[in-house]
Structure formats: structure tokens, C-alpha cells
C-alpha positions in Angstrom: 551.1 73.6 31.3 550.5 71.0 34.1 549.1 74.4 36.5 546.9 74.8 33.2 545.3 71.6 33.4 544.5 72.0 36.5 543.8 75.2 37.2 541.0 75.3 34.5 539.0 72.8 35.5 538.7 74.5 39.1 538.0 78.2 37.4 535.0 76.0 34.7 533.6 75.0 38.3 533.8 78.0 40.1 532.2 79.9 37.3 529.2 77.4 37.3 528.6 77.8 40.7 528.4 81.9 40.1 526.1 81.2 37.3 524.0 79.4 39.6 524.3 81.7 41.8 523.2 84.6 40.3 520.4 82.8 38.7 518.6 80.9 41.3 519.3 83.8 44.5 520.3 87.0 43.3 518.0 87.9 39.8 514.9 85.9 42.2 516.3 88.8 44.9 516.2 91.7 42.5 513.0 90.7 41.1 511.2 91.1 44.7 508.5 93.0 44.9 510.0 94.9 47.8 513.4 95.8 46.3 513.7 99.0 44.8 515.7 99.5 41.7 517.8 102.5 40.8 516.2 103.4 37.7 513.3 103.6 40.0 514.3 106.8 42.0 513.5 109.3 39.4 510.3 107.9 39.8 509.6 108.9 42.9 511.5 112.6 42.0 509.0 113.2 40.0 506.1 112.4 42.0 507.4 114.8 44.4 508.0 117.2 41.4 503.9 116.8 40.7 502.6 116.5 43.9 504.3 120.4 44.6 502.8 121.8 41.3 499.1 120.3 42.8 500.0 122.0 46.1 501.2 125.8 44.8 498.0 125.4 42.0 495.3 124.1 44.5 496.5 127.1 46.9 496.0 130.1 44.2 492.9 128.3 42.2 491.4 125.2 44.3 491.5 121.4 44.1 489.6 120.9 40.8 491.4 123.5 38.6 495.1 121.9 40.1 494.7 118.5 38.9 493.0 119.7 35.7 496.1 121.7 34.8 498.6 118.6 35.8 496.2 116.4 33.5 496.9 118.5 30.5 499.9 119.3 30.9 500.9 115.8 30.6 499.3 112.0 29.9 501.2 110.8 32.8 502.2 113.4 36.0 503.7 110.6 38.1 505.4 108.5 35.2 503.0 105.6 36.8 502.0 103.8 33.0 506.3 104.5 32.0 507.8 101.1 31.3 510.8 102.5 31.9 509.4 102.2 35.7 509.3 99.1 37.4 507.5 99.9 41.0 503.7 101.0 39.8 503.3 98.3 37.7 504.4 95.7 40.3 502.6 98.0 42.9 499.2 97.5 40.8 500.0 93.5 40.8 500.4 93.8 44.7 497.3 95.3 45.1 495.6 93.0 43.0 496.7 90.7 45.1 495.2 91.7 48.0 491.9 91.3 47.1 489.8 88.3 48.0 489.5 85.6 44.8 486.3 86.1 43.6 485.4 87.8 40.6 483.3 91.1 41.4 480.4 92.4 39.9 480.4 96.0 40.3 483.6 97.8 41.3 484.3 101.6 41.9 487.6 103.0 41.4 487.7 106.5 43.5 490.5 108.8 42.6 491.2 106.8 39.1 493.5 109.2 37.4 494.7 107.1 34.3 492.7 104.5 35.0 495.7 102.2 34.9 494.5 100.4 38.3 491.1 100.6 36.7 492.0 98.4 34.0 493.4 95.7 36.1 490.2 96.0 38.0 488.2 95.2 34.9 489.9 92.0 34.5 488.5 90.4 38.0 484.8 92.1 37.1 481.7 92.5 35.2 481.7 96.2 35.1 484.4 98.8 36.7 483.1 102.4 36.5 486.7 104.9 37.4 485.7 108.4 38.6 487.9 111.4 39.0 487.7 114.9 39.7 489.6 116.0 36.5 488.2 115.7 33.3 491.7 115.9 31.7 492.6 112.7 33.7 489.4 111.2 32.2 490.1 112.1 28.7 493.5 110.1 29.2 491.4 107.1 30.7 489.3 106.6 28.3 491.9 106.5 25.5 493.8 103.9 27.6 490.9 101.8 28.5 489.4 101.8 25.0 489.2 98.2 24.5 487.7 97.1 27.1 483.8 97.0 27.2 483.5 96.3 31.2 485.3 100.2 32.0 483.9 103.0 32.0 484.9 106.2 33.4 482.8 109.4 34.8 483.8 113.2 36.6 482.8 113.5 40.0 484.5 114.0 43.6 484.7 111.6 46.1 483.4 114.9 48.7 480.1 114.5 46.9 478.5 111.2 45.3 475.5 110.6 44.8 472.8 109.0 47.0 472.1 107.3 43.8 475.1 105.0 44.3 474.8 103.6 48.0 474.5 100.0 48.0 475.4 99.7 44.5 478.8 98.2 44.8 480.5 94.7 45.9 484.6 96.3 45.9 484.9 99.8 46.2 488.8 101.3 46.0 490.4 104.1 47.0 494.6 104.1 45.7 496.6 107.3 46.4 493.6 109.4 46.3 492.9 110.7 49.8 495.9 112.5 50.9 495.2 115.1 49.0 492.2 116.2 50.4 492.7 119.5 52.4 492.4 120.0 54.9 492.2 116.0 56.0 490.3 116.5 59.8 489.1 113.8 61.3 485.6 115.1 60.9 485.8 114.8 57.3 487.9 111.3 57.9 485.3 109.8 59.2 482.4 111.5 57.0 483.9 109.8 54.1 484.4 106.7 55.5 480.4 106.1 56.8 479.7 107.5 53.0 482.8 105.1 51.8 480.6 102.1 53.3 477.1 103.0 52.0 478.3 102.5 48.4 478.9 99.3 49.5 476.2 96.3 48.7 475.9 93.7 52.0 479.3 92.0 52.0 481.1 94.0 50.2 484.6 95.4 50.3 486.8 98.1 50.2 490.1 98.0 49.3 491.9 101.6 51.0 495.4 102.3 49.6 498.2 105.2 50.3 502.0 105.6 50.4 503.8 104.5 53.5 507.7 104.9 53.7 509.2 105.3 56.8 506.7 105.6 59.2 507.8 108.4 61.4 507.9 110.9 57.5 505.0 113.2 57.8 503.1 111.6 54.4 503.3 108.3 56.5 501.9 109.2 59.4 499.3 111.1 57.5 498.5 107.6 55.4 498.2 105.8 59.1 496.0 108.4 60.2 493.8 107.7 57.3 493.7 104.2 57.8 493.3 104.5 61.7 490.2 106.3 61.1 488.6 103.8 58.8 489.6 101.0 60.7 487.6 102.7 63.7 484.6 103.7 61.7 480.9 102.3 62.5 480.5 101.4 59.2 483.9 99.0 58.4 485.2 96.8 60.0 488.8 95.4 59.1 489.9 92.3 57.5 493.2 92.6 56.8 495.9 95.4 56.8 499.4 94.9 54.6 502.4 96.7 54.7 504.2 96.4 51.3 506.8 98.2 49.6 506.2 102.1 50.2 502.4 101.8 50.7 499.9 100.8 53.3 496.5 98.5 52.2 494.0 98.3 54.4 491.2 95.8 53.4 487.8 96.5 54.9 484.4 94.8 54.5 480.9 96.7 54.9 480.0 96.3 59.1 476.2 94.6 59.3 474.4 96.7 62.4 473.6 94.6 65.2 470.2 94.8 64.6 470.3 93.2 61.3 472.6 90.4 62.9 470.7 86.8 62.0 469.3 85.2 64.8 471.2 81.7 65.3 470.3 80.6 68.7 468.5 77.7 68.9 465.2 76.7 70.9 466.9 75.6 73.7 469.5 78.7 74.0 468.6 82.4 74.8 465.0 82.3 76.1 462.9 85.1 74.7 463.7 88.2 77.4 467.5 86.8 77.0 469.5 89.0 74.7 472.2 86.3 72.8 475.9 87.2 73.8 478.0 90.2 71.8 481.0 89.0 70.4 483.9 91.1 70.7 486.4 90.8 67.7 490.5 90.9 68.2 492.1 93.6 67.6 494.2 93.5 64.1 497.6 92.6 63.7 500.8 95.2 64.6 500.7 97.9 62.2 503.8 97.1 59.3 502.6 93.2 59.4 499.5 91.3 57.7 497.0 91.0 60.0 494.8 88.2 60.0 491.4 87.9 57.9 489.6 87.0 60.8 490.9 89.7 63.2 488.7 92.6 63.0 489.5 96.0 64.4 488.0 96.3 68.1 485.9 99.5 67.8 484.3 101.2 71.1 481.3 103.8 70.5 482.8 106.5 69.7 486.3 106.5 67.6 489.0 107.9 69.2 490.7 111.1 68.0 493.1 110.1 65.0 496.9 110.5 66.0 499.6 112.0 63.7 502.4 110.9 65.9 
């Protein structure tokens, strides 16, 4: 009875301290961001599962007809809206996070699919239009975007806008969307990114988005290649790059020419045959950390051939 008396007093303690614990470092350190949970892996099974029924359709029938037939066959390919999932939906809040605070006027979703980004888009904007190759994905889009009066959705394909839209946008965004472009050269990498930054109005962003495991897997080197390329294009230059959990963000603002560059010198500064200095931005941080805001990407005249090594 005595060992009793004192040996429960020392076991009420010890389990308060595990209590406290579990509740103030190990729930805060499986609810990271960064920490994948188990019933997360099937997610990422069936991705794989979709992304090879794209690949074996888009051979035998093209681009277009593969993502039409993934669309219908189901309202969600990659399980991204399943609550049963935890990573998309904190992926979408990451991303969201990235972008600067200010609320946008017009904003382009490229690539939307379900138009699940789309609607967290429309939450930080006047009007979001989503636009997709597949007009089963739309179909699903606009059902789960219904009540909201600011999103709109439309077909088309990112290989062929419309001049009408240049210059029409202050946040343009392209998640998950161009990996799957075939075949990816860095002709057509840096086509789309000088037609990626006309849509953009002066000042304007664009938010540039794609898985990113292990670095050395072939879909992450193809993501870095992507981003290499649009870090080095004439038209962007880059204000930030983040590596998060399993994907790579690149955020990149419209580049103003030189020649529309405001003239700030005073009277007494450059004389009038005296051309004002050229600045020549830092290069961004180390790929896999946040580089700084202010550190553009150094770009030379002519980009350098992408690597996939």
C-alpha cells in the first residue's frame, strides 16, 4: 500500500508530461506541411496509376482525346478533391501562400483540371477564368465552382492562346500542367515562357508549379528543367523560388525591356551622350531553398541549353 501511494503519484505525473508531450511537439509535428502521412501513399499510387493511362492514350490517339477519356472516366483521376487525402489540400494552401498579399484582379489558371486551385484563386480576386484542354475536366469544374460568381472556366490549350489575351492578366499560374507536354524541348520551353509573359499586364506575376521529389528521379529533373528555363527567359525574371514538400514553385514577375526602364537620373547625373549604368541582379538562391524576393535570376543574352542532369 505504502509503494501505492507513492508510486501513483509519480505515474499521474509522468502521464501529464506525455500528454504534453504529444500535444504541444508531436500532433504540431504531424501536422507539418512537409510530413507525409500514410494514408497519403495511395495517393500518390494512383497518380502514377493516371499519369500511365494519359501516357499509353496520348500515344495511340493524342493529348486532347487522353485527358478527355481520364475526365470521364472519373470526377477526380488523381484523388486531388478526396478528403480522405491530406497532401493536395495542404499543397493548394502552400501555394497560396506563395503568392504576394495583394488581392488580384484578373487571374489565369492554365492547366485547371477540377478547378480546385481555381477556386482558392477566386478567393484572393475579382475574376479567375480556369482553362483546360479537356472539356470533361471543365464539365467537372463548373459543377464544383458553381457558387462562386468571380470563376469561370473555358477549353483551350496552353500551345495556342489567343493574342486576344496578352496583357490581360495581373497573376497568371501554371500547377502540374507542363510536364505533360510532349515532347518538352527547350524550343518549345522557351516559346511558352515569352508567350507565358505576354499574358501578363506590367507588373504582374506568374506563379509556375510542378512535382519535385528527389531531385536526381527523372520527373524532378524534368520539373528543374522547366523552371531553369523560365527563370532564364527574356521575358521573366525571378522573384522567388521554394522548395516545398514534393513540388517546386517558382514565382516570376513580367521583365520591363530596358528601353521602357524610367529615366531616374537627375540633372546633375548622366549627361545627355551618357548612357545611366546597367544593374546586374544576383543570382537566386541554391535551388531546394527560398530564395530571396529581391534576388533575380542573372540572365545573359541568350539562355543557355536547359540541363536534365
Amino acid at each position: 500500500m505504502r509503494a501505492m501511494a507513492v508510486l501513483a503519484p509519480l505515474a499521474m505525473r509522468a502521464g501529464r508530461s506525455l500528454d504534453r508531450a504529444w500535444r504541444t511537439t508531436l500532433l504540431p509535428l504531424l501536422d507539418h506541411p512537409a510530413v507525409l502521412l500514410p494514408r497519403d501513399f495511395p495517393l500518390f499510387l494512383l497518380g502514377a496509376r493516371t499519369d500511365a493511362a494519359i501516357a499509353d492514350v496520348r500515344a495511340a490517339s493524342g493529348a486532347r482525346a487522353a485527358f478527355e477519356a481520364i475526365y470521364t472516366a472519373s470526377d477526380d483521376p488523381w484523388g486531388s478533391a478526396a478528403r480522405r487525402y491530406r497532401y493536395q489540400a495542404r499543397k493548394y494552401e502552400q501555394i497560396m501562400a506563395l503568392l504576394p498579399d495583394r488581392r488580384f484582379d484578373e487571374v489565369l489558371d492554365l492547366g485547371c483540371g477540377l478547378g480546385l486551385l481555381s477556386q482558392h484563386l477566386a478567393l484572393r480576386a475579382n475574376r479567375v477564368l480556369g482553362l483546360d484542354l479537356a472539356g470533361a475536366a471543365l464539365d467537372h469544374a463548373r459543377r464544383r465552382g458553381s457558387l462562386l460568381d468571380n470563376l469561370r472556366f473555358a477549353q483551350g490549350d496552353v500551345l495556342d492562346l489567343p493574342a486576344s489575351m496578352d496583357g490581360r492578366f495581373d497573376l497568371v499560374v501554371v500547377a502540374d500542367t507542363l510536364y505533360y507536354l510532349s515532347p518538352l524541348d527547350d524550343a518549345l520551353l522557351k516559346r511558352l515562357s515569352a508567350r507565358f509573359a505576354a499574358l501578363l499586364r506590367p507588373g504582374g506575376v506568374c506563379l509556375l508549379v510542378n512535382h519535385y521529389f528527389f531531385a536526381a528521379d527523372r520527373e524532378s529533373r524534368q520539373s528543374r528543367r522547366i523552371h531553369d528555363a523560365f527563370g532564364w527567359s527574356a521575358g521573366f525574371t525571378v522573384l522567388s523560388q521554394h522548395r516545398r514538400a514534393f513540388f517546386l514553385a517558382t514565382l516570376l514577375a513580367r521583365a520591363v525591356p530596358d528601353d521602357a526602364a524610367p529615366d531616374d537620373t537627375g540633372p546633375d547625373d548622366a549627361g545627355p551622350d551618357e548612357a545611366a549604368p546597367v544593374r546586374d541582379p544576383a543570382v537566386a538562391g541554391p535551388a531546394g531553398e527560398d530564395a530571396p524576393a529581391a534576388a533575380p535570376v542573372r540572365r545573359s543574352s541568350s539562355p543557355p541549353e536547359c540541363r536534365t542532369g
